[in-house]
Short mmCIF file of the C-alpha atoms (twelve columns), coordinates in Angstrom:
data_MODEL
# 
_entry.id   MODEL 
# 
loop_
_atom_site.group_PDB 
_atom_site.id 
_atom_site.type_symbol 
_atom_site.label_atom_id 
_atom_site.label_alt_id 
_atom_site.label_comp_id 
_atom_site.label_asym_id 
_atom_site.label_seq_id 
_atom_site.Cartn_x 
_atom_site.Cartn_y 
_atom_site.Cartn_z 
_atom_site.pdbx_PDB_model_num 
ATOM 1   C CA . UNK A 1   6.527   -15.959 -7.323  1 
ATOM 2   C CA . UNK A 2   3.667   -16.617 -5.165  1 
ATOM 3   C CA . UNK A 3   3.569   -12.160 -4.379  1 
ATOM 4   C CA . UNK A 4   2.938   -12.210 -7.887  1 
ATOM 5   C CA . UNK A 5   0.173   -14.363 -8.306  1 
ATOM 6   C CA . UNK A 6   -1.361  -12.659 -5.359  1 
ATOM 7   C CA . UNK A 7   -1.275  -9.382  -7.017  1 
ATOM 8   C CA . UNK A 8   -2.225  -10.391 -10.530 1 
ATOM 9   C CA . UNK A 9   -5.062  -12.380 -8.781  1 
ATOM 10  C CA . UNK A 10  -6.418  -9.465  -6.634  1 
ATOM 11  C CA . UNK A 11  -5.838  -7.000  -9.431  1 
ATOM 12  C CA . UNK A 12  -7.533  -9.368  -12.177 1 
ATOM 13  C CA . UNK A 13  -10.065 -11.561 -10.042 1 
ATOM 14  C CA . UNK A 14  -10.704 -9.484  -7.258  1 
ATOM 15  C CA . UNK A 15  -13.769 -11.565 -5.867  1 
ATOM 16  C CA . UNK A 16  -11.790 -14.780 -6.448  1 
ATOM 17  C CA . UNK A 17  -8.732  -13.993 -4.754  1 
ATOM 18  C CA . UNK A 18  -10.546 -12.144 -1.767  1 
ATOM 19  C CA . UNK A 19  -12.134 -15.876 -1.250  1 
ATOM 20  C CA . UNK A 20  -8.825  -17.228 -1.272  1 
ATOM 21  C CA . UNK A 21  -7.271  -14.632 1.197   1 
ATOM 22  C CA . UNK A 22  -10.249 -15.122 4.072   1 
ATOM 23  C CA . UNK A 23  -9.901  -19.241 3.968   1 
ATOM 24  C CA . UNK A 24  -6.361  -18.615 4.897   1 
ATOM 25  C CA . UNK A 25  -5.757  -17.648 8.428   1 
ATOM 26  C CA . UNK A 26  -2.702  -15.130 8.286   1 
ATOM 27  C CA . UNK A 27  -1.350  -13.398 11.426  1 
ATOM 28  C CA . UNK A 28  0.219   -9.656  10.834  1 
ATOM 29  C CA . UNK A 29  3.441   -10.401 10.796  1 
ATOM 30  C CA . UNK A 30  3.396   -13.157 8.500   1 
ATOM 31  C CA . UNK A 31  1.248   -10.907 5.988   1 
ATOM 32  C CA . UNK A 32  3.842   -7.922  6.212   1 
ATOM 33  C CA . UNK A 33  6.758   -9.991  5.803   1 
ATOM 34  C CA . UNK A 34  5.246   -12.022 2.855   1 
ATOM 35  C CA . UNK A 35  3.743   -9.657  1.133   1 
ATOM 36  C CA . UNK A 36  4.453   -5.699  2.122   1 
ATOM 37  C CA . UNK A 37  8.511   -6.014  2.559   1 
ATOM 38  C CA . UNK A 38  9.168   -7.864  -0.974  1 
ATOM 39  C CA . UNK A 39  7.025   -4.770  -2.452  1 
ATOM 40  C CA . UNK A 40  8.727   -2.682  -0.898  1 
ATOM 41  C CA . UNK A 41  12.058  -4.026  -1.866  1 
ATOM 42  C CA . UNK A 42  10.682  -4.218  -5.008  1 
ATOM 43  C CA . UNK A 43  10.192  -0.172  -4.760  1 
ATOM 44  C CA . UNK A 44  13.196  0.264   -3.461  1 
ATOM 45  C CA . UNK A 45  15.153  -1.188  -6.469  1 
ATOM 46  C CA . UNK A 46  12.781  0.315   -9.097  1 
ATOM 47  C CA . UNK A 47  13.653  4.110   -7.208  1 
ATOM 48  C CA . UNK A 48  17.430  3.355   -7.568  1 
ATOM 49  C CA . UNK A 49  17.117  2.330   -11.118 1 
ATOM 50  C CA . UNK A 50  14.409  5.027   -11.713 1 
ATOM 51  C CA . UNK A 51  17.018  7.386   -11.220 1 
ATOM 52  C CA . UNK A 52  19.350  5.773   -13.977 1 
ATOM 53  C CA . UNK A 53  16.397  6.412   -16.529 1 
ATOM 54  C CA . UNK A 54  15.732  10.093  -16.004 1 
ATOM 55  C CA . UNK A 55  17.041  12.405  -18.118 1 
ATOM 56  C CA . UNK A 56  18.025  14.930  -15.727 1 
ATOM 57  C CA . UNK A 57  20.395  13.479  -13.376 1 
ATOM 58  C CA . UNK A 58  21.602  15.408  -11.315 1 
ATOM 59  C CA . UNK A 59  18.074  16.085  -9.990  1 
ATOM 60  C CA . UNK A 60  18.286  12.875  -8.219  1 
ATOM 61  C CA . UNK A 61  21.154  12.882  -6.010  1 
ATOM 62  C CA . UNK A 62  22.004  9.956   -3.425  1 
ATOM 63  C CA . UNK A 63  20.819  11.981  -0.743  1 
ATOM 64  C CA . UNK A 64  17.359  12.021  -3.026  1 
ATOM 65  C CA . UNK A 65  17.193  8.814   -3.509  1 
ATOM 66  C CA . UNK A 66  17.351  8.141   0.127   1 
ATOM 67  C CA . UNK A 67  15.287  10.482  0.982   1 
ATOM 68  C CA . UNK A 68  12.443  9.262   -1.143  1 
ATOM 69  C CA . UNK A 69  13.404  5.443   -0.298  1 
ATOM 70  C CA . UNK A 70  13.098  6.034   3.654   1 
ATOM 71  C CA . UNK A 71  10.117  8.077   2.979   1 
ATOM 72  C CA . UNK A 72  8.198   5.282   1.013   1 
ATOM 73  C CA . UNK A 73  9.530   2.268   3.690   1 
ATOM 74  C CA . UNK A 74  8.729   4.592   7.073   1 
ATOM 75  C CA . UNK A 75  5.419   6.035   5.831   1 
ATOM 76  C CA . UNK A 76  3.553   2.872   4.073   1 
ATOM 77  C CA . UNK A 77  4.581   0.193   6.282   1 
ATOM 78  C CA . UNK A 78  3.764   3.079   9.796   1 
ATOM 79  C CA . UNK A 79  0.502   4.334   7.697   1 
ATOM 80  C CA . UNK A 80  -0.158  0.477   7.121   1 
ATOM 81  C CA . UNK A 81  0.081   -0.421  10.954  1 
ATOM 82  C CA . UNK A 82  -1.619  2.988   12.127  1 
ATOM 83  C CA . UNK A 83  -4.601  2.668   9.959   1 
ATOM 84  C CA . UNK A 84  -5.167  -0.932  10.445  1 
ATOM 85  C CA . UNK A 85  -4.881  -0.186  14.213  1 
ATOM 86  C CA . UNK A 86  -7.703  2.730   13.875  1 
ATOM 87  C CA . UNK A 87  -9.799  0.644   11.815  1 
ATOM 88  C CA . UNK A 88  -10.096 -2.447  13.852  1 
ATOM 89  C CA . UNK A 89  -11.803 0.150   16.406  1 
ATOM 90  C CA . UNK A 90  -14.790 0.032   14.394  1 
ATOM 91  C CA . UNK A 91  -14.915 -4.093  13.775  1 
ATOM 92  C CA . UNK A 92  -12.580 -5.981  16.235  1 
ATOM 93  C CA . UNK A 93  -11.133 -7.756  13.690  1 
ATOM 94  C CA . UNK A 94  -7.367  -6.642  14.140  1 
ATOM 95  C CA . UNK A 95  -5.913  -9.290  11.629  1 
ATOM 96  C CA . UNK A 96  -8.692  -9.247  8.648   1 
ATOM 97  C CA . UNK A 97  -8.734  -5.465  8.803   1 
ATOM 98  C CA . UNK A 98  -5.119  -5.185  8.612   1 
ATOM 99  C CA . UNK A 99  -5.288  -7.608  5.929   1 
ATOM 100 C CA . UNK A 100 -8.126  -5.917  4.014   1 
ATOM 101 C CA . UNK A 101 -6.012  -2.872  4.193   1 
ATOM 102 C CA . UNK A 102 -2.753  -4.274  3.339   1 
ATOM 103 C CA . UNK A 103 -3.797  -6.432  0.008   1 
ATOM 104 C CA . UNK A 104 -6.278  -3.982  -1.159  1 
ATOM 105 C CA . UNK A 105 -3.125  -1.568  -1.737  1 
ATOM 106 C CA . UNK A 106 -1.340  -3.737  -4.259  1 
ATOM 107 C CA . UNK A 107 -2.566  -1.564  -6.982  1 
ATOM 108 C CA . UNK A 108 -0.987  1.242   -5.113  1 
ATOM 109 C CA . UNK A 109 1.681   -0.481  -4.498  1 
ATOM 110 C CA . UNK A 110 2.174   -1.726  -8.227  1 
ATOM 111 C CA . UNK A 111 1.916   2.240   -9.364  1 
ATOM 112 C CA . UNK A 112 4.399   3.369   -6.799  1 
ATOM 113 C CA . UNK A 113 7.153   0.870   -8.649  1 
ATOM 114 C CA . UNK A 114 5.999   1.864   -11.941 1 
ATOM 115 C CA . UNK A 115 6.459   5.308   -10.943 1 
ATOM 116 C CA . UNK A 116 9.759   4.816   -9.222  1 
ATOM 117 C CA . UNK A 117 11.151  2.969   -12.085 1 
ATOM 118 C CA . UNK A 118 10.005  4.896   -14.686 1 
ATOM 119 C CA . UNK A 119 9.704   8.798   -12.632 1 
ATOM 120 C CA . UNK A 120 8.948   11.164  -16.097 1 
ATOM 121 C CA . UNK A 121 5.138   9.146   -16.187 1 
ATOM 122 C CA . UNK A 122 3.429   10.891  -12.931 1 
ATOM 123 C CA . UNK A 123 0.575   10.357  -14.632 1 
ATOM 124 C CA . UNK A 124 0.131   6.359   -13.648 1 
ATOM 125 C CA . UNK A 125 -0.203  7.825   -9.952  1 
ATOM 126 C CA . UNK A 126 -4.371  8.020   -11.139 1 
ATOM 127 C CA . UNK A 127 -3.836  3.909   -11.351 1 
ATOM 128 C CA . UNK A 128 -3.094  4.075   -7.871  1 
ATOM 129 C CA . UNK A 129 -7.584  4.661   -7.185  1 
ATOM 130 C CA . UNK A 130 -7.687  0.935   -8.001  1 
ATOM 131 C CA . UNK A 131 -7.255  0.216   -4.472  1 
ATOM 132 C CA . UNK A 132 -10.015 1.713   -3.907  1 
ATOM 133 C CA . UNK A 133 -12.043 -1.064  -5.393  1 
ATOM 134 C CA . UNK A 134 -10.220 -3.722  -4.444  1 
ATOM 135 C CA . UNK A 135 -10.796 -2.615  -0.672  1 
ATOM 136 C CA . UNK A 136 -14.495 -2.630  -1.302  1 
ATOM 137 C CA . UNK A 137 -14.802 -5.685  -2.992  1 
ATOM 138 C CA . UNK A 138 -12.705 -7.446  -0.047  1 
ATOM 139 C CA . UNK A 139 -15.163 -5.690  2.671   1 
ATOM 140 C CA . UNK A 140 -17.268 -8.812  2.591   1 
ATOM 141 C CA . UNK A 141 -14.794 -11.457 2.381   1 
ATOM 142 C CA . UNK A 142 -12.965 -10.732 5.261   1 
ATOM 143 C CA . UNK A 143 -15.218 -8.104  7.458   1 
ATOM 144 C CA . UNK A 144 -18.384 -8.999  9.083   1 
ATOM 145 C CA . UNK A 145 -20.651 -6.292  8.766   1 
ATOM 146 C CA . UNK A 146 -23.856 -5.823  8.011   1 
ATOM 147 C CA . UNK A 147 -24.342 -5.332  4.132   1 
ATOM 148 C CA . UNK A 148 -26.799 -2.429  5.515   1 
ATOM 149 C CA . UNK A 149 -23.276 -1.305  7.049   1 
ATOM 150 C CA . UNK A 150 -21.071 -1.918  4.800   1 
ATOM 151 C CA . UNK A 151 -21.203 1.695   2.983   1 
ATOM 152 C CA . UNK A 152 -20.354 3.801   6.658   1 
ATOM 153 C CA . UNK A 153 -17.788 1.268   7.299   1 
ATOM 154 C CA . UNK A 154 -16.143 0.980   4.049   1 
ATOM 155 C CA . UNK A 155 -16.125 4.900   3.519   1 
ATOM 156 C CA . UNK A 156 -14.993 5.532   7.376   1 
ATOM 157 C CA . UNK A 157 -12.280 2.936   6.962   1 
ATOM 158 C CA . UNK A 158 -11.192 4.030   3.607   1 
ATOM 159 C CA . UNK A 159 -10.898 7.833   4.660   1 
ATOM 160 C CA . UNK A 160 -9.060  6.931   7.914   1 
ATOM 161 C CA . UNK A 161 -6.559  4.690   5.372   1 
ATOM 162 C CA . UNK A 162 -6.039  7.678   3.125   1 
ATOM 163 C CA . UNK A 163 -5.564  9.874   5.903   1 
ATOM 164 C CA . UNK A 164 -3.151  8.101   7.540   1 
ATOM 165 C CA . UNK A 165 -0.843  7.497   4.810   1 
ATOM 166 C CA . UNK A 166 -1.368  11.010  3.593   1 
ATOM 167 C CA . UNK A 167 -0.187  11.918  7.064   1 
ATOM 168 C CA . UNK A 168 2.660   9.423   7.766   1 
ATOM 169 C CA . UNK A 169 4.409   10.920  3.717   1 
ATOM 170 C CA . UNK A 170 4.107   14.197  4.501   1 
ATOM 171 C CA . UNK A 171 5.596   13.807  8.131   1 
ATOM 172 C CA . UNK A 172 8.373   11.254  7.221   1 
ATOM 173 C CA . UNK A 173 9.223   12.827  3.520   1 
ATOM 174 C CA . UNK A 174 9.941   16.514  5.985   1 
ATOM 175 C CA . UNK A 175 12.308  13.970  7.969   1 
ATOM 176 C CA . UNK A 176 13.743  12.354  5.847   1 
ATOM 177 C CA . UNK A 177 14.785  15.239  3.458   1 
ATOM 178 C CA . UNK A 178 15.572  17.221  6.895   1 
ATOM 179 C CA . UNK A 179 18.324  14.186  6.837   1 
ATOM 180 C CA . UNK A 180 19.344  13.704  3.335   1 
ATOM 181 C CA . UNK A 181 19.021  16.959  1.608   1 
# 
């Protein structure tokens, strides 16, 4: 229950809940297990019933579904780790920029289960820019930098982030459907 209030919080009261996130004192580990796994057991159920909702079955074998599972677990929680590891070059601050990274992607996140669960709207994917704000708006919460700063390292961080993830799918989806399909 509590995942839930953090996402409708962030999502809803961005400024609020980006208070509430840098008074608590959160390693890595405890972030990814408390927050990132549940989501992403929460995708992986929404891909495996996604697939009872389609119309065209047999599009979406097992080997598929696995593919696309193993894809989504490998690349976001390695593109999480990589790009929080690349962006605390720039500020030090290994366990707020891993946490600015990691909560700011709840919108993305939230889209990627809509999408799995309900695969014929693609179209929700644009809901996934959201993060984008929420990183922003978290930038002075948990980051100190200079507000004269804040643009270079908000854009730097936010390009290595995309790129990263971008990456990590496109290697691990080749792998994965090298494996399953």
């Amino acid at each position: 229950m509590r995942i839930f209030k953090r996402i409708i919080y962030l999502l809803l009261f961005p400024a609020k809940e980006w208070k509430t996130i840098a008074a608590e004192n959160n390693n890595r580990k405890t972030v990814y297990v408390q927050f990132v796994v549940p989501l992403l057991c929460m995708i992986t159920i929404a891909t495996i019933a996604g697939t009872w909702f389609s119309t065209s079955r047999e599009l979406y074998s097992a080997g598929y579904v696995f593919s696309k599972i193993g894809t989504l677990w490998v690349s976001l929680s390695a593109g999480l780790f990589v790009s929080a590891f690349c962006v605390s070059g720039i500020t030090e601050e290994k366990n707020r920029d891993f946490e600015l990274i990691t909560y700011s992607l709840a919108a993305t996140y939230l889209v990627i289960i809509i999408v799995s669960l309900f695969p014929f709207f693609p179209e929700f994917l644009v809901l996934a820019f959201y993060s984008f704000y929420l990183f922003w708006q978290g930038i002075p919460h948990l980051i100190s930098v200079e507000s004269e700063r804040r643009m270079k390292y908000g854009l730097l961080s936010l390009t290595i982030t995309v790129l990263v993830h971008s990456l990590m799918y496109f290697l691990f989806s080749n792998i994965f459907k090298a494996i399953f399909l």
